[in-house]
N, C-alpha and C positions, 0 to 999 in steps of 0.2 A: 454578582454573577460569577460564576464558577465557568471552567472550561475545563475538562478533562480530553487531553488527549493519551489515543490509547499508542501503544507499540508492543504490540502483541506476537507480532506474526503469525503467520498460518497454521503453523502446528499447536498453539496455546489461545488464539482469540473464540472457538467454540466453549471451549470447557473456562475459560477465566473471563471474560468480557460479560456473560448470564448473572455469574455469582456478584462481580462487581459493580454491575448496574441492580441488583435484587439488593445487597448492601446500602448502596448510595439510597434507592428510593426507600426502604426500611429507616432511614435516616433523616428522609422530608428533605432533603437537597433538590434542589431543582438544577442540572448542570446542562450545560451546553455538551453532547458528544462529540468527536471529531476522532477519526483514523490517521494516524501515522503508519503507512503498511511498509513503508521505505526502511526504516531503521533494523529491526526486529527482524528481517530478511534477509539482510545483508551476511555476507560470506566470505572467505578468500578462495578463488579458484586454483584450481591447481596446475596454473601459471603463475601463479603467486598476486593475478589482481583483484583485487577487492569488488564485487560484482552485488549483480541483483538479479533474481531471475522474473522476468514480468508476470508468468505464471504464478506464481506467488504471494506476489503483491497484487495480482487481482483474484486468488482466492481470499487472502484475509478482506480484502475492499467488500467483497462478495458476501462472505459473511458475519461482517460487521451490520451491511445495512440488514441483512435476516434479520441477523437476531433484534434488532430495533425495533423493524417490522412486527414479531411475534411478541417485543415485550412491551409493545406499542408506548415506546420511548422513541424519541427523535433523534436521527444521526445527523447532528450539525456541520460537519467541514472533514474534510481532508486536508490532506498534506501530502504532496510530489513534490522531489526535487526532479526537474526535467528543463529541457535546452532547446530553444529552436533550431539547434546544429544538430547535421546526420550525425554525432556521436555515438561509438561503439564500448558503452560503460558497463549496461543493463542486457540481460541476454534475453533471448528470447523474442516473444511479438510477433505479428506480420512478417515482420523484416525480416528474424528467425537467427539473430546473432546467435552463435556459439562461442564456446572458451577460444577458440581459435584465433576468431574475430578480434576478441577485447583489444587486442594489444594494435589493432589498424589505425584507430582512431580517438584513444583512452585519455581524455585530456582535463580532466577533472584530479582538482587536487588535495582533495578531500573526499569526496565522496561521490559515486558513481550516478548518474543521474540518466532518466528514459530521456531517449533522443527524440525529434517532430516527429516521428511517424508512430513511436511505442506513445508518446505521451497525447495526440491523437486518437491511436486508438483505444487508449485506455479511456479516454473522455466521452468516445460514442457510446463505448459499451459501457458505463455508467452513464450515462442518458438513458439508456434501452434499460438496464434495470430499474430505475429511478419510474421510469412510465410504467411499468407492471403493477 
């Protein structure tokens, strides 16, 4: 069994994720999909902290499961780094962090991870696409 997880990001997962699933199946591989929207997204703000905008990471989320959908292949798993702590890593969400924010509550030391309420709501609203 095979696992391909993708790290795309949102600007290259329409145009490179089609070709490379039309390859693999061209190929007779049968692979488990799975989205890394976290890596491929990542930035340094210009405060100098290393960030994530959630907007981002739920457009590639977004159109990872499309393209699945349309090429009626299966999208097997994701992958979040996220904290049950109000942490201020990942901007954006509900909550609506800005660059301002990061440096309140930035306590990751490696890499920026959605805090309870961004990793919440990224989980409802892939429930809500997932039922369409």
């Amino acid at each position: 069994r095979l696992t391909f997880i993708t790290r795309l990001g949102k600007d290259k997962v329409n145009t490179v994720l089609p070709k490379l699933i039309r390859e693999v199946n061209n190929e007779g591989f049968k692979v488990v999909w799975s989205c890394d929207p976290m890596h491929a997204n990542t930035f340094k703000s210009r405060t100098g902290y290393k960030t994530r905008h959630f907007d981002s990471i739920l457009k590639e989320l977004t159109s990872f499961f499309k393209i699945h959908k349309k090429m009626h292949t299966i999208a097997g798993g994701v992958h979040f780094e996220f904290t049950g702590d109000n942490v201020t890593e990942c901007l954006g969400g509900s909550v609506k962090i800005k660059t301002k924010n990061l440096e309140e509550k930035y306590e990751t030391a490696c890499d920026p991870r959605l805090n309870n309420e961004q990793s919440l709501e990224l989980a409802f609203l892939i429930s809500d696409f997932l039922k369409k």
